[in-house]
N, C-alpha and C positions, 0 to 999 in steps of 0.2 A: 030607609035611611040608616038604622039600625044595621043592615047587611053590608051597607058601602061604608060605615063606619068600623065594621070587621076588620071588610076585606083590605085598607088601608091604616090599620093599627098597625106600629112597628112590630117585627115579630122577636120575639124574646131570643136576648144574649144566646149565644151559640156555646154551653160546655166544653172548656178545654180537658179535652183527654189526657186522666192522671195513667202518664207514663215510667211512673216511680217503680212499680212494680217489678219492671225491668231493671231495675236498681239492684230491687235484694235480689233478685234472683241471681243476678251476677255476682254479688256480694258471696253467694251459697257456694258458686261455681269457683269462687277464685280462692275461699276456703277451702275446699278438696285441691282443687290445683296447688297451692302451698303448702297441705301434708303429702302429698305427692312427692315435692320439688323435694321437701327437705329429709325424708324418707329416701329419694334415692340420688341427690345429690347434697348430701346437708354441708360442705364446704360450700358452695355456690351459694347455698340457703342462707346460708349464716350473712351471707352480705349484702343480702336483701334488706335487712333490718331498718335503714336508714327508712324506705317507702312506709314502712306501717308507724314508727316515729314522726315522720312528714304527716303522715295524714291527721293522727292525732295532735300535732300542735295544729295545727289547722282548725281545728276541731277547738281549742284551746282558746286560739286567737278572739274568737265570736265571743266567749265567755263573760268574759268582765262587763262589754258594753251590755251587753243582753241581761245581765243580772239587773245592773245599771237603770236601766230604758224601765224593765218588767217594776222595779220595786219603786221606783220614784213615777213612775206614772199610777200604780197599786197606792201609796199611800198619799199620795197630792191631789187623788179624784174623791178622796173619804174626808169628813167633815169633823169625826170624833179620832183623835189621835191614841185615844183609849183602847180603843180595838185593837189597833196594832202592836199597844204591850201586851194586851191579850193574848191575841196572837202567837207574839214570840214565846213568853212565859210558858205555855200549856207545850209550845213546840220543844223547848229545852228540858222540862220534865217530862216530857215522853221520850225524848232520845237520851235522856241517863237512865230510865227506867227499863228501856228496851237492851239498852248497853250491858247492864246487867243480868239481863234476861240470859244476852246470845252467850256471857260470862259463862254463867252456868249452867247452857247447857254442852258451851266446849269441854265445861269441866268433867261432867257426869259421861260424854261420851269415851272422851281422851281416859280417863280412870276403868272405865269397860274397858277396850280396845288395846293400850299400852302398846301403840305401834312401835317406840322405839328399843323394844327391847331383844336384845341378842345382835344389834350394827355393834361396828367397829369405828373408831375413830382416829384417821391418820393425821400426819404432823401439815400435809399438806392443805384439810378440811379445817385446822385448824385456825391455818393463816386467811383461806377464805372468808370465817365466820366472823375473823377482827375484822376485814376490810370491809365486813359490811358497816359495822357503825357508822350511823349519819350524823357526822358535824353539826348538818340545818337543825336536829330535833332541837327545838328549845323545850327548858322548862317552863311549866305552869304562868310563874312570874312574866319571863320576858315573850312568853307566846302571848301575851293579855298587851305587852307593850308594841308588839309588833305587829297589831292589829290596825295602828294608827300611822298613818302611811306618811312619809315624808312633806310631799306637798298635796295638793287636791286632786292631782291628774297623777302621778306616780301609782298609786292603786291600780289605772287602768297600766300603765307601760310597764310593771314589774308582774305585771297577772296574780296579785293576789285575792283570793276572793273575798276573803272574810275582810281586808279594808275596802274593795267595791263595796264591799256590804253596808259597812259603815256609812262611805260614804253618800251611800245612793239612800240611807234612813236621811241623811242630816238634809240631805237634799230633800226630798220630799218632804218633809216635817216640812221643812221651809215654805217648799210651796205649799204646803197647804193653810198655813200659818197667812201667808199672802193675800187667798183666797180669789177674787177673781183676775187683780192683778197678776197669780201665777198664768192663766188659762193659756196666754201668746207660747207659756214656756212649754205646759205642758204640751201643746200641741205640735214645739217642736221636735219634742222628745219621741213625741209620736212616731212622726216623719224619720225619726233617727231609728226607732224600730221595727220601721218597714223595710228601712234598707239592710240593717243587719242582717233579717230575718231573711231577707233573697239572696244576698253573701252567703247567709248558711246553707240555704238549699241549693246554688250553684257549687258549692264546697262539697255535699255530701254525693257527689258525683263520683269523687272521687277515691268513695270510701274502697270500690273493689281492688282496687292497687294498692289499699291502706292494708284491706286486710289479709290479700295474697302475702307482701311481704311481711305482717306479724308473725302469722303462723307459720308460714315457710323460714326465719330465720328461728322461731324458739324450736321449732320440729327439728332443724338440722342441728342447732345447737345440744338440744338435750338427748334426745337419740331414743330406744326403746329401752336401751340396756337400765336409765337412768328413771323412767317410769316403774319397770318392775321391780327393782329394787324395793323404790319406796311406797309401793300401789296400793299397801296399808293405809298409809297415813291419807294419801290422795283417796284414795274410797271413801276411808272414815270421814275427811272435812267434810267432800260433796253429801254424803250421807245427814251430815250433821245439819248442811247447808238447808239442804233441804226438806229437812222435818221442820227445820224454824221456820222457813218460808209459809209456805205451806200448811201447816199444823199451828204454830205461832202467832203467824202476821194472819192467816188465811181466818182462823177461828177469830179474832181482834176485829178484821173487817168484816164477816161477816154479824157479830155481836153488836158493832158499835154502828158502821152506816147501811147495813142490811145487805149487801154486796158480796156477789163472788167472785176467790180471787182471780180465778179461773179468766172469767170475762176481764176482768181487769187486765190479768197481764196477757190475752187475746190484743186486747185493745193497744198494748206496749209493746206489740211482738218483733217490731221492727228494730227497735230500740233494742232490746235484747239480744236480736242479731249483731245489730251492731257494735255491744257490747263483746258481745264472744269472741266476734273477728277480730276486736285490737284491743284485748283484755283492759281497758282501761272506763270506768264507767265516769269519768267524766267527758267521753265523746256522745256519751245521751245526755249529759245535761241540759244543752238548751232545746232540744225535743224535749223532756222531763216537761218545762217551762210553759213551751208551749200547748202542749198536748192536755196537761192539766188544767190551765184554762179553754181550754177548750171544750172539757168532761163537764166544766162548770162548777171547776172552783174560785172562788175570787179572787182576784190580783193580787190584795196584800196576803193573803195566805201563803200563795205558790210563791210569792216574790219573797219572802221570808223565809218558810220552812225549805224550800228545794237548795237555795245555797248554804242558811243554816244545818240543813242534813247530811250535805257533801262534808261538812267539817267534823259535824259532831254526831251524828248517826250513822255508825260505822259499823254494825250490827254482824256483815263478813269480816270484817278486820278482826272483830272481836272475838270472833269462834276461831279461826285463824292464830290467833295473838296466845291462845287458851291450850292449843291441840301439840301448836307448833313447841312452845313450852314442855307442856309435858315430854312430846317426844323426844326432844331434848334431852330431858335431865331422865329418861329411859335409857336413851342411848349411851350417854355416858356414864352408865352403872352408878347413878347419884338419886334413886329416885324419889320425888319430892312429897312428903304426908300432904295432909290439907291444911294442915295446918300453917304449913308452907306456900300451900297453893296461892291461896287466897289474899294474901297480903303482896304477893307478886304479882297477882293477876289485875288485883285494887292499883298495883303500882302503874302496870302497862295500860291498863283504860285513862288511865291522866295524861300519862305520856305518847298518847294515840292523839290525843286532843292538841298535845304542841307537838305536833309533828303534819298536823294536815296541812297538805299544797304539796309534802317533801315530795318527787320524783322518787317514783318505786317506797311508799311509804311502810306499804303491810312488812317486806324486811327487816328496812332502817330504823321501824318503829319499833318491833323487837327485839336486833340488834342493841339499839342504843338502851331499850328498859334492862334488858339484861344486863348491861357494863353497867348501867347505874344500881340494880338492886340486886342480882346476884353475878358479878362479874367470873364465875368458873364456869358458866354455861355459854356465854357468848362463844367457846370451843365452837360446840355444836352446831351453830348456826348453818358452818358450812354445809351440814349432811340436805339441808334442805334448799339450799342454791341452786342445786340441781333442776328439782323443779318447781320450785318458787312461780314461775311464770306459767304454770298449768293450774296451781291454785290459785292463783291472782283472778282466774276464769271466776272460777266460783266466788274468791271473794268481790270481784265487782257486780256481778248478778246479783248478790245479795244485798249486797249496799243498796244498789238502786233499786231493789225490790223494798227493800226495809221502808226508803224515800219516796217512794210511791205512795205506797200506803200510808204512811204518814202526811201525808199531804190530801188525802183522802179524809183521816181521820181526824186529826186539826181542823177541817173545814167544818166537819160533821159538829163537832165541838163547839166551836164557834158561832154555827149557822149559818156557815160563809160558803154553802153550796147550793146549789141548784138542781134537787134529787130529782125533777122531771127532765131535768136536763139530761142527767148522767144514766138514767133510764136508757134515753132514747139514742145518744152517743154510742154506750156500749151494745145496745144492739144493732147498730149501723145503719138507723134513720139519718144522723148526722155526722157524713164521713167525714174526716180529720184533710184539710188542704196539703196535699203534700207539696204541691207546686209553692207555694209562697210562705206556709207555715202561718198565712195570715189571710182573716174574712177581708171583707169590703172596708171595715171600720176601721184597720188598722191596728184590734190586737188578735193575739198570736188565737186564728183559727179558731174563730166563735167565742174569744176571752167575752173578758167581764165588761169592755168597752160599750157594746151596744146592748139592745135588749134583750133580755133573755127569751126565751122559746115561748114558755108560759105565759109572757104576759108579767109577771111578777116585778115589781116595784124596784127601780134602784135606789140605793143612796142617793141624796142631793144633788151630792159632788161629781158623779157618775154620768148623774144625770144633763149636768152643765159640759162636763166633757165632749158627752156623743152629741151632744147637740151643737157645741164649739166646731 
């Protein structure tokens, strides 16, 4: 009885074959193929640009609902609304803490190095360096006003994040304030997250055309002549880039959640491709999103700190903002004490903060700190237009490196992670869904929705969710 009840058991779901892999590897192949193109045709290359632009607003489009989905169903499934100031509070004093960190260590490297000493500055670099200044940057003041978005849906149609942000707290608060009366919502919220999250993974199809034309029009635009020139300053950042990384973040996570960073950004490596190819690191953010719960951090943590860090933990901007400065006031035979430094560099981490969302920020962000606090340097700006868009490399690496980790180590702080989890994740017990970015439950590839691995106890609210 026992044998003919075998041999007529259905036999288990058939594994769809993750054919992602094919992915980056094209992804790899169409990056050499556009230092190619713009190497030996870089007028052709240059008007490629529109593709790797395309791709990355694409990549954009997803953002806002997905921040959206991720934090109001993170704080509408939890019971204590405390946690979640928790949360934010520990997240905003690590990213001014960290802020200051990358400060000074641009400062100490930029002060060795003195890359811009002995350029020359023409009338033509001059005009450049004005036309960088960005209008968008707001001050302190009105960047805190312009958080709060016109109407309720305006937030998602003007893609700003930090009012998503807003509003997807106020939302949540709500429902969970509601309490079972929210469940009908949350769960459609659900449904709205499943579909985002297949949007996205049919959209990242098309990142090898995104990233062909990034680097084939900055390849053709800037040229080799414009690398060597300035291959000082471009050494020294990456250089700088990566002792913070690494030595910085890497000593912090292993100190604080036992974790190396090594496996970590193994675990992100794809996302950091994807970073490289179209210099902009908010085309990983909603991988960032899902991938972290995934590792088995909780929903309101990743839904908090990951769009909170896109604004205010800027950690490459910062070393960036520090280097780019000096060389600067090198170049133009002005060169700055520290006493100098310091109150300028204080200036540009505030002004980094009203300026997040601006298109091409790490520039316009120093551009415009320099018209407001020392306006005889904005000259300068030009000499590093040139290749602005090869540092841009490193500085979004780093961001989303900094945001990683941070979202690691808020959890750790909180206790809002699942260390058997993150165990078994990064050694690849538990692969990441590439096909849908999402388990059976409906959050993002092994999120906080359903049970966790161990056995281990949810919250209430968590608990009424996956069971709804």
């Amino acid at each position: 009885m026992a044998a003919s009840t075998a041999d007529t058991a259905p036999a288990a779901p058939r594994v769809k074959r993750d054919r992602t892999h094919y992915l980056y590897i094209a992804v790899i192949a169409a990056v050499a193929l556009g230092i190619a193109v713009g190497l030996i045709w870089p007028d052709a290359a240059v008007e490629l640009k529109p593709l790797g632009t395309g791709f990355v607003s694409l990549i954009k489009m997803m953002i806002s609902p997905i921040i959206f989905c991720t934090i109001v169903l993170g704080i509408g499934s939890v019971r204590k609304a405390a946690k979640v100031g928790a949360v934010g509070g520990i997240a905003l004093g690590y990213f001014l803490v960290m802020s200051l960190v990358a400060l000074a260590i641009g400062l100490v490297v930029g002060n060795v190095l003195h890359p811009g000493d002995g350029l020359h500055l023409t009338d033509a670099l001059k005009q450049t360096g004005h036309a960088q200044v960005e209008s968008d940057a707001l001050p302190p003041v009105d960047f805190v006003l312009s958080i709060i978005p016109t109407t309720f849906v305006s937030a998602f149609t003007e893609g700003q994040v930090l009012q998503t942000l807003l509003v997807a707290l106020l939302a949540g608060f709500a429902l969970q304030a509601m309490g079972s009366a929210g469940q009908p919502v949350l769960r459609g919220v659900e449904h709205i997250q499943r579909l985002v999250f297949r949007i996205l993974s049919m959209v990242m199809w098309a990142a090898p055309i995104g990233a062909f034309g990034a680097i084939a029009a900055v390849v053709g635009s800037a040229g080799v002549d414009a690398l060597k020139s300035l291959a000082v300053l471009m050494l020294g950042f990456y250089l700088t880039c990566f002792l913070f990384v690494f030595l910085v973040l890497g000593a912090l996570l292993r100190i604080v959640a036992g974790l190396n960073v090594f496996s970590l950004f193994k675990y992100l490596a794809r996302e950091f491709l994807l970073i490289l190819s179209t210099s902009s690191s908010e085309s990983a953010l909603p991988r960032l999103i899902a991938k972290m719960e995934h590792l088995g951090v909780s929903r309101p943590v990743v839904g908090i700190t990951v769009p909170t860090g896109y604004s205010f933990n800027l950690d490459g901007t910062m070393i960036y903002m520090t280097m780019a400065s000096l060389y600067i006031a090198d170049a133009l035979g002005t060169p700055m004490s520290v006493g100098e430094q310091i109150p300028l560099l204080l200036f540009l981490l505030l002004a980094s903060k009203g300026a997040a969302g601006v298109s091409g920020a790490g520039l316009a962000t120093l551009a415009g700190g320099l018209q407001s606090h020392k306006p005889a340097l904005v000259d300068g700006v030009g000499l590093i237009v040139g290749i602005d868009r090869f540092m841009s490399e490193a500085r979004a690496l780093t961001n989303f490196a900094g945001n990683a980790v941070a979202t690691v180590l808020v959890g750790t702080w909180t206790k809002e992670i699942d260390k058997v989890r993150v165990g078994r994740v990064l050694a690849g017990e538990l692969p990441f869904d590439e096909t849908t970015l999402l388990d059976e439950g409906g959050s993002p590839a092994g999120g906080s929705a359903g049970p966790r691995e161990d056995g281990e106890s949810r919250e209430d609210g968590e608990k009424e969710l996956a069971r709804a």
